[in-house]
VOPAGU-2260 file (C-alpha; in pm, 1 decimal, decimal comma):
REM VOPAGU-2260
SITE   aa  ch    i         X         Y         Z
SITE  UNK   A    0   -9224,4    -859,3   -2669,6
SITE  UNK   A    1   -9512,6   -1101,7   -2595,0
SITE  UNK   A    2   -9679,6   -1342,1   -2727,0
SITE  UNK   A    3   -9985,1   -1548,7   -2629,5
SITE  UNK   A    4  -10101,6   -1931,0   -2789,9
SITE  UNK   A    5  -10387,3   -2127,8   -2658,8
SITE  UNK   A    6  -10312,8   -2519,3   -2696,5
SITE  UNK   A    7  -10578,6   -2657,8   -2524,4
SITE  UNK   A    8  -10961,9   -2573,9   -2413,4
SITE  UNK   A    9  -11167,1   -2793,5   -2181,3
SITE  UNK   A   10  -11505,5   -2905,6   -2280,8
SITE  UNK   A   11  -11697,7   -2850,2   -2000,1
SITE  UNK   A   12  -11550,6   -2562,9   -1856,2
SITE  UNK   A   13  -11337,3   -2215,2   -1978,7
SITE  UNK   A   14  -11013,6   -2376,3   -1860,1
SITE  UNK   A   15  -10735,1   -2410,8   -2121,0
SITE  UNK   A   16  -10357,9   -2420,1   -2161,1
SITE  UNK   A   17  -10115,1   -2219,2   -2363,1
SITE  UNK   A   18   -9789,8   -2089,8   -2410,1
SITE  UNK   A   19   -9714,5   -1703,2   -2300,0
SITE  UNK   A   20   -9389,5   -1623,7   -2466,5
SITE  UNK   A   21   -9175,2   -1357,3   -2307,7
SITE  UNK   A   22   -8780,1   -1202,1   -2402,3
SITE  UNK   A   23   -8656,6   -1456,0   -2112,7
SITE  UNK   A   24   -8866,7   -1745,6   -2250,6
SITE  UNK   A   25   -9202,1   -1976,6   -2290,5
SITE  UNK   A   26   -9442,6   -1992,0   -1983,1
SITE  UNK   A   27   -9663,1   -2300,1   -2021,2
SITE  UNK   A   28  -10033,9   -2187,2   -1873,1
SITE  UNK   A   29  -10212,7   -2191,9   -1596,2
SITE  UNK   A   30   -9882,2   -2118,6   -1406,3
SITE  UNK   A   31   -9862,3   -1992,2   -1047,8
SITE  UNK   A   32   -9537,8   -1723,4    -988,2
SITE  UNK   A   33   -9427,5   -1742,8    -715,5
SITE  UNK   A   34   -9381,7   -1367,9    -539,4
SITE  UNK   A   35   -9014,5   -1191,4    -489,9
SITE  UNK   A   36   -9127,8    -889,3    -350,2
SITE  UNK   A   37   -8768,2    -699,4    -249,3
SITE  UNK   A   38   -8599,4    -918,4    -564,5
SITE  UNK   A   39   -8573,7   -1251,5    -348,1
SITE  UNK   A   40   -8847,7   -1530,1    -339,4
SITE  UNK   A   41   -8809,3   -1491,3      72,0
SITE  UNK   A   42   -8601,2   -1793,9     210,3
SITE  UNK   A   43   -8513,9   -1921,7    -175,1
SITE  UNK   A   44   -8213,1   -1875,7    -419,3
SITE  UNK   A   45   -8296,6   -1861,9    -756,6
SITE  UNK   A   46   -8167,9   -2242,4    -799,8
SITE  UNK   A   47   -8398,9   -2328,3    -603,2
SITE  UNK   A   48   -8689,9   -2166,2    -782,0
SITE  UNK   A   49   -8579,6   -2282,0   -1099,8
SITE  UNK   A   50   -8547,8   -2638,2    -929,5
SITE  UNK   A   51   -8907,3   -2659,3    -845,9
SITE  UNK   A   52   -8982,1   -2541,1   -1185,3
SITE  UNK   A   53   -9092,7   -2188,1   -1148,8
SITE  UNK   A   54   -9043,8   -2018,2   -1482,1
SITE  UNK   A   55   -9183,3   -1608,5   -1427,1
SITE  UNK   A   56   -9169,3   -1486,7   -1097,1
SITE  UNK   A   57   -9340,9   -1117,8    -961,4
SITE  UNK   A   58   -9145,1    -856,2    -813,5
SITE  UNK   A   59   -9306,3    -536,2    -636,3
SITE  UNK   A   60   -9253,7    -193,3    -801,4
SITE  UNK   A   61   -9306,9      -6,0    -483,8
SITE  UNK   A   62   -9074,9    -186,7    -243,9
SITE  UNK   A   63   -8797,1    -175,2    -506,5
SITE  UNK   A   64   -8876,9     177,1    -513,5
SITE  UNK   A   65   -8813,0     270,4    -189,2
SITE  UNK   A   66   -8532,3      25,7    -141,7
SITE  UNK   A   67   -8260,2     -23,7    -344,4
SITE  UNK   A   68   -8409,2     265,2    -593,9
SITE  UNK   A   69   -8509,9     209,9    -957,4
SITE  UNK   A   70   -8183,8     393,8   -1026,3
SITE  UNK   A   71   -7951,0     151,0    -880,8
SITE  UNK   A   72   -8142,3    -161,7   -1043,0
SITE  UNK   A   73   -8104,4     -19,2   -1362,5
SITE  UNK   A   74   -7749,5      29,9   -1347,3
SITE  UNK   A   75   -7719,4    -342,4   -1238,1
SITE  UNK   A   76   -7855,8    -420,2   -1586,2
SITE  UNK   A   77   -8194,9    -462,1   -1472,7
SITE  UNK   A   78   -8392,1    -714,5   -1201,0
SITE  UNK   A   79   -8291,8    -980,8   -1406,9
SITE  UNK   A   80   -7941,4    -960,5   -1368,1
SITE  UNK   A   81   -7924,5    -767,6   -1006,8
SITE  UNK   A   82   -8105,1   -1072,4    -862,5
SITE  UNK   A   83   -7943,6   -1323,4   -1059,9
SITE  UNK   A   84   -8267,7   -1482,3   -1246,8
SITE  UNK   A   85   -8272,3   -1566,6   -1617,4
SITE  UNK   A   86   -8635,5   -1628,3   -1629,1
SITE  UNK   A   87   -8894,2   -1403,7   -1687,9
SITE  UNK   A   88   -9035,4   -1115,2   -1473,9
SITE  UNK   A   89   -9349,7    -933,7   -1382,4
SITE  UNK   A   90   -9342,8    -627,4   -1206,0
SITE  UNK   A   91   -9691,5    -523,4   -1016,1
SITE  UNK   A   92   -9755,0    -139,2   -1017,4
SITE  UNK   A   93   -9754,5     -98,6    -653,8
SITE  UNK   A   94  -10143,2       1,2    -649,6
SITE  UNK   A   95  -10201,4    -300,3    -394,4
SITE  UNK   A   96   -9981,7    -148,3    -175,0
SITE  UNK   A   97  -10128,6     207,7    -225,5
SITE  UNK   A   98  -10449,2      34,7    -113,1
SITE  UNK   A   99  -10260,2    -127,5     202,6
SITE  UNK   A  100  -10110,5     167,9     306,0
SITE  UNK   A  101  -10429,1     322,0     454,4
SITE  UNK   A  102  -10336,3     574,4     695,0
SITE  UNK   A  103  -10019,6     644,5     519,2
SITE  UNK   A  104  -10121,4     745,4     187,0
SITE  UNK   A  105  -10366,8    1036,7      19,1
SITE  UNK   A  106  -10504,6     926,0    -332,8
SITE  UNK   A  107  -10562,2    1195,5    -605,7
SITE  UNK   A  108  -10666,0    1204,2   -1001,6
SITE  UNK   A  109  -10333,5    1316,8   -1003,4
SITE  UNK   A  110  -10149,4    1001,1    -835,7
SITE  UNK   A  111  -10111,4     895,1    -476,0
SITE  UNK   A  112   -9896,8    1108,6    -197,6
SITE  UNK   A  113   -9769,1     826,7      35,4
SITE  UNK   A  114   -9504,8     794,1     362,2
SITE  UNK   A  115   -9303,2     515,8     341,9
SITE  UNK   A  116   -9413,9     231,3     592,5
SITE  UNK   A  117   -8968,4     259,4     655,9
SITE  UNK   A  118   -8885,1     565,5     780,8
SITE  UNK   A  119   -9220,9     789,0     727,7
SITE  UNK   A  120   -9035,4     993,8     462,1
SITE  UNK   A  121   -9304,9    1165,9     216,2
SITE  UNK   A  122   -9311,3    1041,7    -136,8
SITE  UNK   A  123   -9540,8    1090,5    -479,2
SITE  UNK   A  124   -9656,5     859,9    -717,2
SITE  UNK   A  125   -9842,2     895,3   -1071,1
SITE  UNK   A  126   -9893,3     671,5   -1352,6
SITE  UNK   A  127   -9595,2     841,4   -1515,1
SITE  UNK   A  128   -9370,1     767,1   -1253,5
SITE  UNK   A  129   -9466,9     430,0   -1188,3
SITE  UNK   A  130   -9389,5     361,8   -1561,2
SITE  UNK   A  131   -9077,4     504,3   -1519,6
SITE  UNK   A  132   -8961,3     299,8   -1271,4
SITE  UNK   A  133   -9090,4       4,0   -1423,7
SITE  UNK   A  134   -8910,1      46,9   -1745,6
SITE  UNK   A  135   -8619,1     105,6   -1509,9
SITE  UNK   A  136   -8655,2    -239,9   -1369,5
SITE  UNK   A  137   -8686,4    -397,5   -1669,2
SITE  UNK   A  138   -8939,5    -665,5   -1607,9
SITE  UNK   A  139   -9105,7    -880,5   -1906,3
SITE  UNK   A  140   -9430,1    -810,8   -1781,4
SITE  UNK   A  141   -9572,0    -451,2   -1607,7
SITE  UNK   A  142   -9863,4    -369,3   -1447,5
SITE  UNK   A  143  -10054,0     -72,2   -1489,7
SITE  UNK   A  144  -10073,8     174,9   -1170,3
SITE  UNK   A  145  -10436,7     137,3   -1006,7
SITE  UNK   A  146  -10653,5     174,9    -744,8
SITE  UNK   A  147  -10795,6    -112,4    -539,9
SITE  UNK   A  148  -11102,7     -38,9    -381,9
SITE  UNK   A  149  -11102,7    -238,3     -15,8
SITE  UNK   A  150  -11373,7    -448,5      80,4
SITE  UNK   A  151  -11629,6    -376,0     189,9
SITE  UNK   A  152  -11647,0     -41,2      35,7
SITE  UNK   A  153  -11965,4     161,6    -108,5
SITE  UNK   A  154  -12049,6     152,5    -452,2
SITE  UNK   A  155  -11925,8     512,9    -441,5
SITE  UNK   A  156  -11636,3     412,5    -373,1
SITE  UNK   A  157  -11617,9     121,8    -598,9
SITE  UNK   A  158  -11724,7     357,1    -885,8
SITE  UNK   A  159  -11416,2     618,4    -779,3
SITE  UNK   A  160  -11206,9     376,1    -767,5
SITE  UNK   A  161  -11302,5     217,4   -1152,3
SITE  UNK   A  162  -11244,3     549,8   -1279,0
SITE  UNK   A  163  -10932,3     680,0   -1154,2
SITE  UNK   A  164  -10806,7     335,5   -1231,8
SITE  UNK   A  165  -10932,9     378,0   -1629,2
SITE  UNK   A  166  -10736,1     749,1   -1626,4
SITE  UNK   A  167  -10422,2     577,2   -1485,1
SITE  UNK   A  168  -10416,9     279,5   -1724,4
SITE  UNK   A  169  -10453,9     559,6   -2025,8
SITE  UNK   A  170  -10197,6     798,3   -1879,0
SITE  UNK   A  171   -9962,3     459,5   -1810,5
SITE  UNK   A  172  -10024,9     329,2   -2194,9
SITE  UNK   A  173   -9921,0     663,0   -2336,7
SITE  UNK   A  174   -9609,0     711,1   -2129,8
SITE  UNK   A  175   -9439,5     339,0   -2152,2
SITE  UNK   A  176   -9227,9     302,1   -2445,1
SITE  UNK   A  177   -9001,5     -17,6   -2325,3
SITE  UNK   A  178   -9014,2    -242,3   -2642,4
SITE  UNK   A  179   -8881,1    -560,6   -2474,6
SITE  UNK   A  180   -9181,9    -503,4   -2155,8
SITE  UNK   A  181   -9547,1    -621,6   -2185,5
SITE  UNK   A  182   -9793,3    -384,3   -1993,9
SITE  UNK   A  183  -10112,0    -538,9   -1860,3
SITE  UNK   A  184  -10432,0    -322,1   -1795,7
SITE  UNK   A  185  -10598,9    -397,6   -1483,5
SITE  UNK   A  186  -10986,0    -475,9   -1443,0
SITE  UNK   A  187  -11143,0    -350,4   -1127,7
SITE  UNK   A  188  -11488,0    -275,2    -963,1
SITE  UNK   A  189  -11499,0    -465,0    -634,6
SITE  UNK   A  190  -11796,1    -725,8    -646,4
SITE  UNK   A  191  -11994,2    -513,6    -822,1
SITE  UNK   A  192  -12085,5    -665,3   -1166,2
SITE  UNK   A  193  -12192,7    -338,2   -1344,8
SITE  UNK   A  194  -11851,3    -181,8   -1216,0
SITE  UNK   A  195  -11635,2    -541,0   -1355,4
SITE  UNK   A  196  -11858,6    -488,3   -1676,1
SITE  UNK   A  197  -11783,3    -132,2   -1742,5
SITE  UNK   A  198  -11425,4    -104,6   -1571,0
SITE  UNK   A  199  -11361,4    -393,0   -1830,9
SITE  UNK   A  200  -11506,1    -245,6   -2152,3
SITE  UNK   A  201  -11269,2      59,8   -2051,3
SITE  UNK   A  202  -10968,5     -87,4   -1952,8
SITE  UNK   A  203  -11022,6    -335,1   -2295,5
SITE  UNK   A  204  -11033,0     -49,2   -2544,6
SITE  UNK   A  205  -10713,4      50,6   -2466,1
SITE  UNK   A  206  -10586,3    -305,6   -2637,9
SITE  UNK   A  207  -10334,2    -402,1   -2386,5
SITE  UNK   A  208  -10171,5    -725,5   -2479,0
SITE  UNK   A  209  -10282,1    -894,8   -2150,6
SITE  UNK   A  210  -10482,1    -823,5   -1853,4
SITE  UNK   A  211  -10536,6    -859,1   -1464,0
SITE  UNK   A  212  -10812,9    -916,0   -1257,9
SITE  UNK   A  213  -10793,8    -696,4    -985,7
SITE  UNK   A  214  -10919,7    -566,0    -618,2
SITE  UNK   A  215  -11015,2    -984,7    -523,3
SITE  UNK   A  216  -10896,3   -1151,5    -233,2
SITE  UNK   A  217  -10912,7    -843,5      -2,2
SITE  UNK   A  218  -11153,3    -978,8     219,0
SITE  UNK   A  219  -11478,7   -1078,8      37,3
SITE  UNK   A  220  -11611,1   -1421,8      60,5
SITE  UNK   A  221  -11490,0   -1648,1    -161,5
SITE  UNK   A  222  -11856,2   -1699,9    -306,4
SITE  UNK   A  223  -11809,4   -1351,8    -443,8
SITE  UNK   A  224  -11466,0   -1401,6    -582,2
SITE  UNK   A  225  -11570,1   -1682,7    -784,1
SITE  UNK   A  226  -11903,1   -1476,9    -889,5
SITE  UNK   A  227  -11674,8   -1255,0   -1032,8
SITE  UNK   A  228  -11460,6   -1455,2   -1210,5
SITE  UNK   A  229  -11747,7   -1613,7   -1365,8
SITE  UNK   A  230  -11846,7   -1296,1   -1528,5
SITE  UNK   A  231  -11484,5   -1131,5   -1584,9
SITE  UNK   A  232  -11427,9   -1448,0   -1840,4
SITE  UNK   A  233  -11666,2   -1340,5   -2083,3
SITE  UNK   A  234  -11558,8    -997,0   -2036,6
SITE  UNK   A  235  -11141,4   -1017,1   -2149,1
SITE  UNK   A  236  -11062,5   -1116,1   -2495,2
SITE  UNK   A  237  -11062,2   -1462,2   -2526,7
SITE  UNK   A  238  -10704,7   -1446,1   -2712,3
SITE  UNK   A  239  -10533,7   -1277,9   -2421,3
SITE  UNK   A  240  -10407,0   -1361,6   -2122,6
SITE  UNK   A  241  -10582,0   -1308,8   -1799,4
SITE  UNK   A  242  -10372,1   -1307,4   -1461,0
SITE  UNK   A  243  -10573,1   -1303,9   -1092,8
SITE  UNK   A  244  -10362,9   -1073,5    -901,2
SITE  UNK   A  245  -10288,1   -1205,4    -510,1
SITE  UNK   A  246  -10403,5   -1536,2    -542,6
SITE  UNK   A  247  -10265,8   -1856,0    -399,2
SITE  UNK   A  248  -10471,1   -2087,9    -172,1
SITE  UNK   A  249  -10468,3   -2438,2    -389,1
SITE  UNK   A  250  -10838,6   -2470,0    -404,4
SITE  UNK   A  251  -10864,8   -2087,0    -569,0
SITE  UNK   A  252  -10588,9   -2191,3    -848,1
SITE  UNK   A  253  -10816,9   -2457,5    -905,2
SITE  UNK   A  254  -11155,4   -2297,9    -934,9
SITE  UNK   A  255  -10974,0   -2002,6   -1080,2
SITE  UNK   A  256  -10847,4   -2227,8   -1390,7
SITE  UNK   A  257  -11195,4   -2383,2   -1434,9
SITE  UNK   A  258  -11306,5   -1988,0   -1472,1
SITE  UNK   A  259  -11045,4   -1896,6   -1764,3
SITE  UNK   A  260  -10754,6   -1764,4   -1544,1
SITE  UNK   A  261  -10399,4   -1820,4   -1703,8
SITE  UNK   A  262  -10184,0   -1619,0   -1415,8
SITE  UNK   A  263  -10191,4   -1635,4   -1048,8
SITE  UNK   A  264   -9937,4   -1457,9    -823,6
SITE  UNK   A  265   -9929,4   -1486,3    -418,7
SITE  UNK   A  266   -9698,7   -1454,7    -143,6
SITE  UNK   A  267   -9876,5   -1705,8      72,4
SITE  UNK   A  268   -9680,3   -2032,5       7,6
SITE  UNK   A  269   -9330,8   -1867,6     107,6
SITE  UNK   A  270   -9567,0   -1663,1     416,8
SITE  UNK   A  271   -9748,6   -1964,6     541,7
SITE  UNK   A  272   -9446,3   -2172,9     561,2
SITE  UNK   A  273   -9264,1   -1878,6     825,5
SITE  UNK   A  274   -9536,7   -1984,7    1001,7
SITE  UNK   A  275   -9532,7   -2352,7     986,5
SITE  UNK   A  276   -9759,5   -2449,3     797,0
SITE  UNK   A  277   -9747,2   -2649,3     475,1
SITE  UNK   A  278   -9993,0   -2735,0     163,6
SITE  UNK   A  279  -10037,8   -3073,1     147,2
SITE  UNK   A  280  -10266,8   -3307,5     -89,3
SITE  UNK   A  281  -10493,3   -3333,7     199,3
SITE  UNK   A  282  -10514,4   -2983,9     335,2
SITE  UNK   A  283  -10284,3   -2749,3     499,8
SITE  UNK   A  284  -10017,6   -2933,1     755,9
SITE  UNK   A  285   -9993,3   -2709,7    1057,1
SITE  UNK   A  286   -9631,9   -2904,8    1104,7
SITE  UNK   A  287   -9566,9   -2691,2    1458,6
SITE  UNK   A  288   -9858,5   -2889,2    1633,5
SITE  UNK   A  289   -9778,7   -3126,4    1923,1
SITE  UNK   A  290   -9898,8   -3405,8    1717,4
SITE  UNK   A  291   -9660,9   -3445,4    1480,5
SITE  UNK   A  292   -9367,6   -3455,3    1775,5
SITE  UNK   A  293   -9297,7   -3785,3    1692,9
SITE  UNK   A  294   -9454,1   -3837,9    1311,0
SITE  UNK   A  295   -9195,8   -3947,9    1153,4
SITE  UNK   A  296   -9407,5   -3977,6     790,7
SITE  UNK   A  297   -9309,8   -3707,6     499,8
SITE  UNK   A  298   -9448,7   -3359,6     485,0
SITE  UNK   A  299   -9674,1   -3496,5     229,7
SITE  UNK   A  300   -9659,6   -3863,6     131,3
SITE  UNK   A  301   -9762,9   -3818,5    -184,8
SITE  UNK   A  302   -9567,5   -3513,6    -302,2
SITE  UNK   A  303   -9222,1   -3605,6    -507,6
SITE  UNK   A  304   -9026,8   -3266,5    -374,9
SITE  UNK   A  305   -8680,2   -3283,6    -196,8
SITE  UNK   A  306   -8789,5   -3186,7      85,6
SITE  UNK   A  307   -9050,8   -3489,5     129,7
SITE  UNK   A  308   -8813,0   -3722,7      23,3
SITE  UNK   A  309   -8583,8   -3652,9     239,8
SITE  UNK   A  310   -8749,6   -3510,7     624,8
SITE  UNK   A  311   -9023,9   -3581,2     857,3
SITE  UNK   A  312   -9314,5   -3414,4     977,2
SITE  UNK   A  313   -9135,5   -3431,4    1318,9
SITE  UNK   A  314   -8767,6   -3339,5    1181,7
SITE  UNK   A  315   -8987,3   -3011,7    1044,1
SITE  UNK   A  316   -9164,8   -2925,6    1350,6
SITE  UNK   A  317   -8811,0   -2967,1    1588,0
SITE  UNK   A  318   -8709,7   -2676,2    1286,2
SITE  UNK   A  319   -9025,8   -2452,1    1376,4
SITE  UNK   A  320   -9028,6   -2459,5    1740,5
SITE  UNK   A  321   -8640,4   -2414,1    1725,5
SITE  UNK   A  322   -8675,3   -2144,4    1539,3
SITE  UNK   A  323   -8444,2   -2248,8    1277,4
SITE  UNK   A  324   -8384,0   -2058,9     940,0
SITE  UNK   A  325   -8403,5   -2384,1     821,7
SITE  UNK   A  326   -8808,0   -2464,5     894,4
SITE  UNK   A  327   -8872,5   -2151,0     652,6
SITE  UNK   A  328   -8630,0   -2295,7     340,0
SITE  UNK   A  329   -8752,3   -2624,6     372,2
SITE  UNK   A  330   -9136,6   -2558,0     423,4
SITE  UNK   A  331   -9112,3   -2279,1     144,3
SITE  UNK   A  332   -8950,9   -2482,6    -101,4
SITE  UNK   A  333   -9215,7   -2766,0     -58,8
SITE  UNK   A  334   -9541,7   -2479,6     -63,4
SITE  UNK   A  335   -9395,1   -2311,2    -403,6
SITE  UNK   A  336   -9331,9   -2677,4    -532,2
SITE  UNK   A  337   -9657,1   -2783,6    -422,1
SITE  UNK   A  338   -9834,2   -2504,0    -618,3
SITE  UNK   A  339   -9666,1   -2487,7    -906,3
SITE  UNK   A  340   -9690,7   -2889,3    -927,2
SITE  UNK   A  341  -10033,7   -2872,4    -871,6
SITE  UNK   A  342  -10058,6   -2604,6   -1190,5
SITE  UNK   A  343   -9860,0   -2906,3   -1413,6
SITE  UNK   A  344  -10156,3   -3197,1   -1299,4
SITE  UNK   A  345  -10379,9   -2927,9   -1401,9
SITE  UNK   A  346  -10208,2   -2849,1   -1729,2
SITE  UNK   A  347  -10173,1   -3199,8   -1811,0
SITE  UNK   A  348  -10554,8   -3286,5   -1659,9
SITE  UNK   A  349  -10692,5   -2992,8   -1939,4
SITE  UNK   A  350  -10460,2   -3150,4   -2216,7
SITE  UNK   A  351  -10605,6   -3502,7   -2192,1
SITE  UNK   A  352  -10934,6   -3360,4   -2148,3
SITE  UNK   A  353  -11014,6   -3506,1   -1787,5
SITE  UNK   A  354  -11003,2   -3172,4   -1571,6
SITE  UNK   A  355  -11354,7   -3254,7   -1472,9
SITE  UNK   A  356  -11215,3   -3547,0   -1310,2
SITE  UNK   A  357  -10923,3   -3425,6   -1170,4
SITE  UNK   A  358  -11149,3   -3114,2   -1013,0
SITE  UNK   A  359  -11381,8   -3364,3    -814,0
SITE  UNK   A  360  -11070,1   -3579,8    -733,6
SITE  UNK   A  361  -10910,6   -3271,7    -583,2
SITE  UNK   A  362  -11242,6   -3160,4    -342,3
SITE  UNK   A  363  -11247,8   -3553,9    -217,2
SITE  UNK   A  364  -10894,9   -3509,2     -72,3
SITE  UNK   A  365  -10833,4   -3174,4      13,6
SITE  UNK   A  366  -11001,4   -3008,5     360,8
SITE  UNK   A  367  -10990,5   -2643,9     294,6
């Protein structure tokens, strides 16, 4: 079903490597996946994922619910053969979007009455079902249904939102039976420390065989993030994977590593690049500007993708302000192989036991 070797620590900080081992094959960690939400990395076939190297991707529970239907997936064979990708899976629960949907949605102990952001038609979600559909999907790797307290929020709130999100994770661990599927637990408690501290003793005596780091990146500075993550490390089993949900910017792979993360998951590469912009080894490349009209240097002079090897900064930007489908296949294929290249240096950095080095070489390059 799953299974979990560390290879490598790093002296002076929790980073390490190791090997997560799925039904569809081995994941070498820290690994970024890159996000299919509706079963398609947007603006990338699954060659071209697999040609940048990207070995799990994550798929989202509730827009495959609404749209094609759990139903219909399964009787494709599963996500892995409806969309064509031989690699491994994650599924998230949907809870993020629950959380997103304010306005929309009316959250219970029960589960979570909802109208879809599509056509406003009325819908109900519990743990139960969620596992259903997940198990429908077929994924390697689910998520647990929680709650995702927004920032800021009270410590009422915050509180609520750690317990509902323990209930779920026990009524989703007594109701998923799929052999072949991992199911993660999911820590959450906002940026309060007593909250991470307790919502992780809970979630962590129900033995999950991996877990997530929840309800970060909605909004709180990045100070607090990392706080967090400090604390959360010595909080998961050291022998089990921990996965940062929503979290892409370069700079937070990097000084989520150095904390002990071994997952990351975000939709900004593929986003960012519909808007013309591109990670770079210096900073983000805002390629649509005026000033690179007539730069006719690579994306990124010292990246080895396709795309750099073969365009210009002012080839990319004609794309953008043409509005080409183009500009968002090109820039999105360079972002995804930019972060998942980056997760290799840093791989390779822990493994020869210079990721100290490599960390201050990164901040003396790279504007954030």
């Amino acid at each position: 079903m799953l299974d979990f070797q560390i290879t490598r620590t790093d002296s002076g900080s929790a980073a390490r490597t190791g090997q997560l081992t799925t039904t569809h094959g081995v994941i070498d960690t820290p690994v970024f996946m890159p996000v299919g939400t509706q079963a398609t990395v947007k603006a990338m076939t699954p060659g071209m994922l697999a040609e940048v190297g990207a070995d799990i991707i994550l798929s989202n529970t509730y827009h495959l619910y609404l749209r094609p239907g759990a139903d219909l997936v399964e009787k494709a064979g599963g996500l892995h053969s409806f969309m064509n990708w031989p690699r491994s899976i994650l599924t998230d629960s949907g809870g993020f979007q629950v959380f997103s949907l304010k306005g929309l949605r009316k959250i219970s102990d029960e589960g979570v009455v909802f109208h879809s952001h599509i056509d406003g038609s009325r819908h109900f979600l519990t743990p139960e079902i969620v596992m259903d559909i997940e198990q429908k999907l077929g994924a390697d790797i689910a998520m647990c249904f929680d709650e995702c307290a927004p920032f800021p929020c009270s410590y009422e709130e915050a509180a609520q939102a750690v317990e509902r999100t323990t209930l779920w994770a026990t009524r989703c661990r007594e109701s998923h039976h799929r052999a072949d599927q991992a199911l993660f637990g999911i820590v959450q408690g906002n940026v309060f420390e007593d909250l991470r501290e307790k919502s992780a003793a809970e979630i962590v005596a129900l033995d999950f065989p991996g877990y997530a780091i929840g309800g970060l990146s909605v909004g709180e500075p990045k100070q607090d993030m990392y706080r967090i993550l400090d604390l959360t490390n010595n909080l998961l089993p050291q022998d089990k994977p921990r996965y940062l949900m929503g979290v892409g910017a370069p700079e937070d792979l990097l000084e989520g590593v150095k904390r002990g993360v071994d997952m990351f998951d975000c939709v900004l590469p593929t986003r960012i690049a519909r808007h013309g912009t591109a990670f770079s080894h210096c900073g983000k490349v805002v390629v649509r500007n005026a000033g690179y009209a007539e730069d006719f240097t690579p994306l990124d002079p010292d990246c080895d993708c396709q795309v750099c090897k073969s365009y210009s900064r002012a080839y990319l930007r004609h794309l953008v302000k043409s509005e080409e489908i183009l500009a968002h296949i090109l820039l999105s294929y360079h972002n995804i192989y930019f972060l998942i290249k980056l997760m290799q240096d840093i791989r390779k950095a822990i493994a020869d036991n210079t990721f100290a080095q490599f960390y201050n070489n990164f901040y003396e390059n790279y504007r954030i």
